[in-house]
C-alpha positions as CSV (number, residue, x, y, z in Angstrom):
1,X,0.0,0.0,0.0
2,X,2.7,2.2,1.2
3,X,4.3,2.3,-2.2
4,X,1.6,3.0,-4.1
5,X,1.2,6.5,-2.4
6,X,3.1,8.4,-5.3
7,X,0.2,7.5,-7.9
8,X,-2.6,7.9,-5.7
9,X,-1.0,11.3,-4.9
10,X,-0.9,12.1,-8.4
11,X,-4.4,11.4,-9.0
12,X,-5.6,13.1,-5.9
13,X,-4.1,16.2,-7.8
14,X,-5.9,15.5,-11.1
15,X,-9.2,15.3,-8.9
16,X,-8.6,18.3,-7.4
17,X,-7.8,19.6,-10.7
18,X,-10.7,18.2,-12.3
19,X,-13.1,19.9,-9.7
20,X,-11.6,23.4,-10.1
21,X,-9.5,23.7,-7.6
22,X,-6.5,26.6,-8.2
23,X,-3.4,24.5,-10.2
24,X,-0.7,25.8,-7.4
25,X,-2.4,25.1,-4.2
26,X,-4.1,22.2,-5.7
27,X,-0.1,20.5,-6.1
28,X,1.4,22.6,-3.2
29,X,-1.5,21.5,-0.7
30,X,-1.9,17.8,-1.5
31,X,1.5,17.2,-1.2
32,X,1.5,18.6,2.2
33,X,-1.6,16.8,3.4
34,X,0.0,13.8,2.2
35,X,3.2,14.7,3.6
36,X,1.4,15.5,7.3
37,X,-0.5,11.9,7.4
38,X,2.9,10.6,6.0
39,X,4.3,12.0,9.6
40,X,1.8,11.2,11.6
41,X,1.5,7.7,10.3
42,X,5.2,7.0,9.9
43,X,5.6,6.5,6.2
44,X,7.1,10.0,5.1
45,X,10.5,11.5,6.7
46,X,10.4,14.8,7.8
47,X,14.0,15.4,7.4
48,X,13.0,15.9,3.4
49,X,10.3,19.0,3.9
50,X,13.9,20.7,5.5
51,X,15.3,21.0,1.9
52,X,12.1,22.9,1.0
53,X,13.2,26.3,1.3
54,X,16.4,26.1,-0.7
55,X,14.5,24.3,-3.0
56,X,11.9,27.3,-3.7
57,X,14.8,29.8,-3.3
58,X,16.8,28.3,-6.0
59,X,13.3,28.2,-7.9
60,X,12.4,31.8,-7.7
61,X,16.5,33.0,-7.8
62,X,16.4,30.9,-11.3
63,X,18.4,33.0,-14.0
64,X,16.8,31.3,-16.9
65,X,13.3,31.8,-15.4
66,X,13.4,35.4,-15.6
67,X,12.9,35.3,-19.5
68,X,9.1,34.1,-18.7
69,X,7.8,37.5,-17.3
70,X,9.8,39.0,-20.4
71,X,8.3,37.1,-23.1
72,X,4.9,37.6,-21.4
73,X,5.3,41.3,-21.5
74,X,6.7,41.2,-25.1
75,X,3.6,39.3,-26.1
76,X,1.2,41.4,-24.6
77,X,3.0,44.7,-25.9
78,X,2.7,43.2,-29.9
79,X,-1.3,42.2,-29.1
80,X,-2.5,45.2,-27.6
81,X,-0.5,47.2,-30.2
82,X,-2.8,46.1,-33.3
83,X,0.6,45.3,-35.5
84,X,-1.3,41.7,-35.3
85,X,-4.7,43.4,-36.8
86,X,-2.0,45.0,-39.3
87,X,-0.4,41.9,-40.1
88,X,-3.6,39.7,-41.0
89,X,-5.1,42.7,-43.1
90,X,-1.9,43.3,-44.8
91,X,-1.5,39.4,-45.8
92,X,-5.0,38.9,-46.3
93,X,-4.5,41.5,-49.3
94,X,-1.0,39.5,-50.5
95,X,-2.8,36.5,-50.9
96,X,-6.6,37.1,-50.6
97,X,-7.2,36.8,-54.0
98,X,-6.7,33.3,-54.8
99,X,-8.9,30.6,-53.4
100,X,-7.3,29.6,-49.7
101,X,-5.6,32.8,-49.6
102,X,-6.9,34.2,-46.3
103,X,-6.8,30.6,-44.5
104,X,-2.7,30.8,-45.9
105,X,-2.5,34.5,-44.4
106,X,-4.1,32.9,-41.1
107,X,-1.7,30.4,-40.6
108,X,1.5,33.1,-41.5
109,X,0.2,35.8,-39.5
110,X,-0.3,32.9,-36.5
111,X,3.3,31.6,-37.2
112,X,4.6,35.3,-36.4
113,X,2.3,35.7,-33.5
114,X,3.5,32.5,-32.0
115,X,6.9,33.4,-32.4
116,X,6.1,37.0,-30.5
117,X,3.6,36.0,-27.5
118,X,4.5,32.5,-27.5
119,X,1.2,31.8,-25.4
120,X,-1.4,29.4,-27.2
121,X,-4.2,31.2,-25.0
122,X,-3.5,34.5,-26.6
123,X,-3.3,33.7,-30.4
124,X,-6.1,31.6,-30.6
125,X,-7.6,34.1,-29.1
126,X,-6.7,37.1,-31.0
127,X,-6.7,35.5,-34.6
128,X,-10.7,34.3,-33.3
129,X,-11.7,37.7,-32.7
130,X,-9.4,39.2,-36.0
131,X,-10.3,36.5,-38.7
132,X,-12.7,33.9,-37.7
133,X,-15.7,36.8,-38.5
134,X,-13.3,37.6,-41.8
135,X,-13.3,34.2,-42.9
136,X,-17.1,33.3,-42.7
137,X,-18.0,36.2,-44.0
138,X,-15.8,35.7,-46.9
139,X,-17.5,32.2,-47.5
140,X,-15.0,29.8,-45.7
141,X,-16.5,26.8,-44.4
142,X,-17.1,26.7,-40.4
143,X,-14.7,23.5,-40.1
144,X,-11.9,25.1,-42.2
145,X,-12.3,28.5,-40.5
146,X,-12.3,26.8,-36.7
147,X,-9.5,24.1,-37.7
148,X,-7.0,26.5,-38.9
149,X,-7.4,29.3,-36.4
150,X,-7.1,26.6,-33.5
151,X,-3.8,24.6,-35.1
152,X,-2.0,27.7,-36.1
153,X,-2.7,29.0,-32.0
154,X,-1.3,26.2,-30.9
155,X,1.9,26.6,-32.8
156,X,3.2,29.1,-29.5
157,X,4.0,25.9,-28.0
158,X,6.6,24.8,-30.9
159,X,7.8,28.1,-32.3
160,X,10.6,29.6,-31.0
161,X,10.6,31.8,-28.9
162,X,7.8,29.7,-26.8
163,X,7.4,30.4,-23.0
164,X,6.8,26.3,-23.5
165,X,10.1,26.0,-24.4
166,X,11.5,27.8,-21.7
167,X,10.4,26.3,-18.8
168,X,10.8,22.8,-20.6
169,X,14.5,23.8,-20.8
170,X,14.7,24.7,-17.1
171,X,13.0,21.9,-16.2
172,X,14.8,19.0,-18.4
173,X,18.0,20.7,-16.9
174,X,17.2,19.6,-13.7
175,X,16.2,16.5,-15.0
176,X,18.8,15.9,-16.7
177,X,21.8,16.9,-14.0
178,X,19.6,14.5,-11.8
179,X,20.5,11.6,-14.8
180,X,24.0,12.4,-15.0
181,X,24.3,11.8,-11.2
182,X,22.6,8.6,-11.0
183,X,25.3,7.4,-13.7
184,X,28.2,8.5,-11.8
185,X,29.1,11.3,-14.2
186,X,31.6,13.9,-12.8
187,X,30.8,16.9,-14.3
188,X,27.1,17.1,-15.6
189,X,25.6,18.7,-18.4
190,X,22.6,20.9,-18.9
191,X,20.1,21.6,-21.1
192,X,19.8,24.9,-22.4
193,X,17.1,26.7,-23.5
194,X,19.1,27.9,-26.7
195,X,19.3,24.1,-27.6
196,X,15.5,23.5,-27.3
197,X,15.1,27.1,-29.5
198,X,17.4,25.7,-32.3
199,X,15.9,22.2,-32.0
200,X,11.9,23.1,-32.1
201,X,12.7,25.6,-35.1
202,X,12.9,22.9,-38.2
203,X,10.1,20.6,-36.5
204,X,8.3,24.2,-36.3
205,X,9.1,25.8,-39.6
206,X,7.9,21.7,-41.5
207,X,4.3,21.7,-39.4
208,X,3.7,25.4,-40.9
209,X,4.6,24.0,-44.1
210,X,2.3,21.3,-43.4
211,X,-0.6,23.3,-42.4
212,X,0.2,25.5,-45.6
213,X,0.1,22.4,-48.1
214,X,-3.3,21.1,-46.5
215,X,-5.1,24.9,-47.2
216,X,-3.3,25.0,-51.2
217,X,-5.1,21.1,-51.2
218,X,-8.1,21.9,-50.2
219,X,-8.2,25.7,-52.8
220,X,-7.4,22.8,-55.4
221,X,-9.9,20.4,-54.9
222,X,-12.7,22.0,-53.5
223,X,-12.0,25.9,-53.5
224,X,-15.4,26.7,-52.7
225,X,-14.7,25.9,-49.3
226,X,-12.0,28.6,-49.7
227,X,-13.3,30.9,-51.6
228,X,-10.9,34.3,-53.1
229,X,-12.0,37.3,-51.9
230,X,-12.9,39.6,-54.8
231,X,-13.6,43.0,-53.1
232,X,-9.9,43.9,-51.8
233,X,-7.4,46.0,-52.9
234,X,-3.7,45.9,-53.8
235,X,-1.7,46.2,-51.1
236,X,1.4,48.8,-51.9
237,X,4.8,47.7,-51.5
238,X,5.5,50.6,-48.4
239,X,2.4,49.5,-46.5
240,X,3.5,45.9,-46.6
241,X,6.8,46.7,-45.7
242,X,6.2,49.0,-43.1
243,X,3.8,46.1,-41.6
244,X,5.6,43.4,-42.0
245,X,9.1,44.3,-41.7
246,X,9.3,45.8,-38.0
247,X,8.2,42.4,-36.2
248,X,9.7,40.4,-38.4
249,X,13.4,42.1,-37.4
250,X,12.3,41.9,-33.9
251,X,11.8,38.3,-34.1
252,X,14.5,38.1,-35.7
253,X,16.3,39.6,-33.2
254,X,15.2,38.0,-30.4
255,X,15.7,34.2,-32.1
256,X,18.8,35.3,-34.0
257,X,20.6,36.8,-30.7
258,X,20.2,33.6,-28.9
259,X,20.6,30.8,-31.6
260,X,24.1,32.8,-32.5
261,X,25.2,32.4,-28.6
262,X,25.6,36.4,-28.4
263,X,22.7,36.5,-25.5
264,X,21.0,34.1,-23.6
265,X,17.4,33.8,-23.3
266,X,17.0,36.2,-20.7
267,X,19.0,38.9,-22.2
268,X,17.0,38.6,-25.4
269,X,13.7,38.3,-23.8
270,X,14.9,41.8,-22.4
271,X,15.2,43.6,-25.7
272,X,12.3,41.7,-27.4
273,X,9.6,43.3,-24.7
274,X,11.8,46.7,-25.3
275,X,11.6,46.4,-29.4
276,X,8.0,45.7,-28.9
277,X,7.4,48.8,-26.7
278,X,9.3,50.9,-29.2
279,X,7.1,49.3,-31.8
280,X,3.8,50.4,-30.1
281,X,5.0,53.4,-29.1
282,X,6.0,54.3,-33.1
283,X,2.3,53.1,-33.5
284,X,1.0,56.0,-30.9
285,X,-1.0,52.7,-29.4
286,X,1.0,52.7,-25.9
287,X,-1.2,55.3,-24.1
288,X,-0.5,55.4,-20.2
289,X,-4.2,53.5,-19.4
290,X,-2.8,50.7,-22.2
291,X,0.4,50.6,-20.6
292,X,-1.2,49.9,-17.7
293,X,-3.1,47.2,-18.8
294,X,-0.2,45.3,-20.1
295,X,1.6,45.2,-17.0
296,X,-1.6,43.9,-15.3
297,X,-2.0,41.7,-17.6
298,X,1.9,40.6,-17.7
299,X,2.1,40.6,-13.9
300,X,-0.9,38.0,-13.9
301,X,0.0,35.6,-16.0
302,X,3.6,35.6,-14.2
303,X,2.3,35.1,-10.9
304,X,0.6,32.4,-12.2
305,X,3.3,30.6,-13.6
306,X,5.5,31.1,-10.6
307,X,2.7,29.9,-8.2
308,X,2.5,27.1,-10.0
309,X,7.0,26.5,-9.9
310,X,6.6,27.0,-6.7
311,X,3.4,24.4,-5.9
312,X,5.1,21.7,-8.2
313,X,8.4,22.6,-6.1
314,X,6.3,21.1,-3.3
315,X,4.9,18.7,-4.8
316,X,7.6,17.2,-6.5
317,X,9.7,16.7,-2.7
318,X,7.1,15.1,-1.2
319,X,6.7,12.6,-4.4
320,X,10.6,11.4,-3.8
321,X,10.4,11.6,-0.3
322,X,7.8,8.6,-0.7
323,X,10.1,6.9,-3.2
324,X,8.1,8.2,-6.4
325,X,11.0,7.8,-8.3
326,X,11.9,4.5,-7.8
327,X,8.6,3.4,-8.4
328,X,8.3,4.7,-11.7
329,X,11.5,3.5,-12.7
330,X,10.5,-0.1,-12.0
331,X,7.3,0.2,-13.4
332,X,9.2,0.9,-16.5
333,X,11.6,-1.9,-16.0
334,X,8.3,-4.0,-15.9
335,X,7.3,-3.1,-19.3
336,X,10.0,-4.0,-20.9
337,X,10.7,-3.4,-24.6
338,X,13.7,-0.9,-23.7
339,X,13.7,3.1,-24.3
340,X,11.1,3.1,-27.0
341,X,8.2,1.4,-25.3
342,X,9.5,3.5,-22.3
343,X,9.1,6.6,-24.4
344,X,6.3,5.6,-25.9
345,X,4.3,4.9,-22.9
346,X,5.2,8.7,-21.4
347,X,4.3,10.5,-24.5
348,X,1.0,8.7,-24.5
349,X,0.3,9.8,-21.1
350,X,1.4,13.4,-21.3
351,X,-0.9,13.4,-24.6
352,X,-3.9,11.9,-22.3
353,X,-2.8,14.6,-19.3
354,X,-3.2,16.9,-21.6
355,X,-6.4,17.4,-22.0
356,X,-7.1,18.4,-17.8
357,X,-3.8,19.9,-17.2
358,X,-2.2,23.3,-19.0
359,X,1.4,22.7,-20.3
360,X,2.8,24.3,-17.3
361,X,1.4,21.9,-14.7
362,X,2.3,19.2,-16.8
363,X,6.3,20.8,-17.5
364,X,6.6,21.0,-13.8
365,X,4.8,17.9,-12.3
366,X,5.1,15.5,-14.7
367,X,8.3,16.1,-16.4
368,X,10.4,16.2,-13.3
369,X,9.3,12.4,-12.6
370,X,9.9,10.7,-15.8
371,X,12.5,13.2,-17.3
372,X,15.3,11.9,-14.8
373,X,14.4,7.8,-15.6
374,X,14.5,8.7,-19.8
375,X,17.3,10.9,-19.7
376,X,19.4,8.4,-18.1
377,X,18.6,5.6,-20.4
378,X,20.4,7.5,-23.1
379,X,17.4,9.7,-24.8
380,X,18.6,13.0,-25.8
381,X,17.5,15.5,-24.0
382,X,16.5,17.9,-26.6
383,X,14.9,15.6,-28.8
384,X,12.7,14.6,-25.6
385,X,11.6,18.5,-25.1
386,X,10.7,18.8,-28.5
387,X,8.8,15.6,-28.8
388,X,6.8,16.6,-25.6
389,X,6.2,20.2,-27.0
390,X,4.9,18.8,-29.7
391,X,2.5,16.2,-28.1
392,X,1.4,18.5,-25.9
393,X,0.9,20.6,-29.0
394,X,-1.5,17.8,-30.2
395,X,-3.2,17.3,-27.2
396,X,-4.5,20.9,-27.1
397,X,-6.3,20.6,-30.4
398,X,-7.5,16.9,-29.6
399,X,-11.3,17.0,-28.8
400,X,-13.6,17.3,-26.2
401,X,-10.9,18.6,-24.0
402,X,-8.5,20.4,-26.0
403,X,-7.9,23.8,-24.4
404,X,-7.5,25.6,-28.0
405,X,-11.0,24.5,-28.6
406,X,-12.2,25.9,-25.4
407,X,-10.4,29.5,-26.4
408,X,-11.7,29.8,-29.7
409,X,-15.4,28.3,-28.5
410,X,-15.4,31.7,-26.3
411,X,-15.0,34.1,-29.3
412,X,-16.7,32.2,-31.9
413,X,-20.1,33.2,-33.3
414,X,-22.8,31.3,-32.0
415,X,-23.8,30.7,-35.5
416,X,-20.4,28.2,-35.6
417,X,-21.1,25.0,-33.7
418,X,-19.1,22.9,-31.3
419,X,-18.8,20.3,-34.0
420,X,-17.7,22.5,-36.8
421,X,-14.3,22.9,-34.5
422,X,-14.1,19.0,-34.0
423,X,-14.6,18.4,-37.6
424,X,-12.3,21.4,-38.6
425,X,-9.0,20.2,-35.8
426,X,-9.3,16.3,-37.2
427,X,-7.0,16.6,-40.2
428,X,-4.2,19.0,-38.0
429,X,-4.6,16.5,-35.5
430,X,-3.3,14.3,-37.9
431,X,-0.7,17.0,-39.5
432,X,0.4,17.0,-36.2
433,X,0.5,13.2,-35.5
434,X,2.7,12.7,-38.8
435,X,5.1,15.3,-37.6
436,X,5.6,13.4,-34.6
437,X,6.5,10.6,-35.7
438,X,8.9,12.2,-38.4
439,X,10.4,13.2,-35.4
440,X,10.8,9.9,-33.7
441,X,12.1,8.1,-37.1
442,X,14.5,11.2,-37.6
443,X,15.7,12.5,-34.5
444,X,18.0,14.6,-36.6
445,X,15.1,16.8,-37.2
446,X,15.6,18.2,-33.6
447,X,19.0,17.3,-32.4
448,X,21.3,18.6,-36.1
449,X,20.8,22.0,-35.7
450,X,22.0,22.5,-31.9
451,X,24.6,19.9,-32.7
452,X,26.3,21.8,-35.7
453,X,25.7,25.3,-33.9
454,X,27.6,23.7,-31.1
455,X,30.4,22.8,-33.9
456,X,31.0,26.4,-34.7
457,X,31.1,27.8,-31.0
């Protein structure tokens, strides 16, 4: 019975979870109640809460960490500047006259505001309220409209520069440290976040393409599904420049200063959320009251995130302390089948998790316990970040949980229904699928980049 208390702790969580309960004190307080009637009872050693405090010290005095509030702020800056509203009008005139052109400017103008706010809440969001009325109106079927505003939201999670990514790195760090050690190594490694950048951008950069070639098949078969709009005008060559170019360079920026090893995250995360200040401020759309509102809303979604570190912190002592790790190790000793069943069975897990927990809870909770076991049976560490970006990518869009769904079901027209978006996800879902498992036959996919950067250093 005693041994089993690590899974029935987990599951206690996704209950609590499940009825509503706050993520952070949801982790932070069952671990404790467990850890109390571990006491009291004589299972759990107290000696292990005493490490606590360094623990969430360490946490909050995390280096790495402090690009999250950064890219937040970034983010929020580039949506409540309207340069996305700019972006999709300018592209939708580019392309808007050939049949899928607007669903093609969709999924461009959602690959750029991936790579800006990083958050899969936010673009789904914005490019519902932006282009989901564009597109009906326009004659686009409901499915195809839905489908292609949710899968190009959830690209944040893959996209570099992705909050995702960054606490993935941070976290597989640890993980990975924690591997080296159980193999005796002398001086370990880490992960960084640079690595997972360079390694999620080709995976990235081929499910855009992906989501591309699916639209031009679909304007080539059945274009009135997609219908061209016929009631637009050019677009002039200094409007699209002046639209496209400046957050484009700042992207650039950001992603170029970190993959060339001339800033770290955090330093680049720094000048991303001042570039996109600047830009608002060229705009005249950074009035005091907006300026306000962005550091609400920045200061919001931090605390969130760092309650949550902090409760999975918790969480994740009290699951050692009753021998958590040791359990799952021998429950994947028990499978058998080696590193690829191992895999195998964790991905399908964080793809089921996905759908009742948010990315973060599963980065910091679930991550910590099976990163350590993979890690140290000789899966690379940045190939495993990517593959679990991406499935959690999947899971997302995967109905009747997938939170994407949720997002854009709160903006949509009521004249669009709840089926319309399951219909319209099912063939991403399977974009996405494919591109998994490219990246489980080629590895190289994830791992050649970072390697041959590394080369040059």
């Amino acid at each position: 019975m005693i041994e089993w208390i690590p899974l029935i702790m987990f599951a206690a969580v996704c209950l609590a979870l499940i009825a509503g309960y706050p993520v952070a004190f949801s982790l932070a307080g069952t671990a404790m109640l467990f850890a109390g009637v571990g006491i009291i009872a004589g299972w759990f050693d107290p000696s292990y809460l005493s490490a606590l405090p360094a623990r969430l010290f360490g946490t909050i005095n995390n280096v790495t960490l402090m690009a999250v509030p950064l890219f937040i702020l970034m983010g929020v800056l580039l949506e409540r500047s309207r340069i996305a509203e700019e972006l999709l009008d300018t592209m939708a005139r580019l392309f808007g006259r050939m049949p899928g052109g607007l669903g093609i400017s969709v999924i461009l103008v959602g690959a750029l505001l991936a790579a800006s706010t990083g958050i899969v809440g936010a673009t789904v969001v914005t490019m519902g309220l932006l282009s989901l009325p564009t597109m009906l109106r326009r004659g686009y079927a409901p499915s195809i409209a839905t489908g292609t505003i949710c899968a190009t939201g959830t690209l944040g999670q893959i996209i570099p520069p992705s909050i995702a990514l960054v606490l993935l790195g941070d976290t597989l760090s640890t993980a990975y440290q924690q591997a080296q050690l159980k193999m005796n190594v002398s001086n370990p490694e880490t992960v960084s976040v640079g690595d997972l950048f360079m390694g999620a951008l080709v995976p990235g950069l081929i499910l855009v393409g992906l989501y591309l070639i699916y639209i031009i098949v679909i304007a080539l078969r059945d274009p009135e599904r997609v219908p061209p709009a016929t009631n637009i005008g050019e677009v002039p060559t200094s409007r699209l420049i002046a639209n496209l170019l400046p957050p484009v360079a700042l992207i650039v920026t950001v992603l170029g200063s970190i993959l060339i090893g001339a800033a770290t995250p955090t330093e680049a995360a720094a000048v991303g959320a001042l570039g996109a200040a600047l830009l608002a401020r060229m705009k005249g759309e950074l009035p005091l009251r907006r300026l306000r509102e962005v550091g609400e809303s920045t200061l919001e979604v931090t605390c969130m995130v760092f309650m949550i570190l902090i409760g999975a912190a918790v969480f994740s002592l009290v699951f050692r302390g009753y021998g958590g790790d040791e359990l799952i190790q021998s429950l994947f000793e028990q499978l058998g089948g080696g590193v690829g069943v191992a895999v195998f069975v964790v991905m399908l897990a964080i793809f089921l998790l996905g759908f009742i927990l948010d990315f973060i809870e599963i980065t910091f909770v679930v991550v910590p316990i099976v990163g350590p076991i993979l890690l140290a049976m000789g899966v690379d560490p940045v190939w495993l970040g990517i593959m679990i970006a991406l499935n959690l990518q999947t899971s997302f869009l995967t109905p009747p949980f997938g939170f994407a769904l949720f997002y854009l079901r709160g903006v949509a027209p009521d004249s669009v229904r709840t089926t319309d978006l399951y219909r319209g996800v099912a063939p991403f879902i399977v974009l996405q699928l494919l591109m998994l498992g490219m990246l489980a036959l080629w590895p190289d996919l994830a791992t050649a980049l970072p390697d041959w950067v590394r080369s040059l250093r």
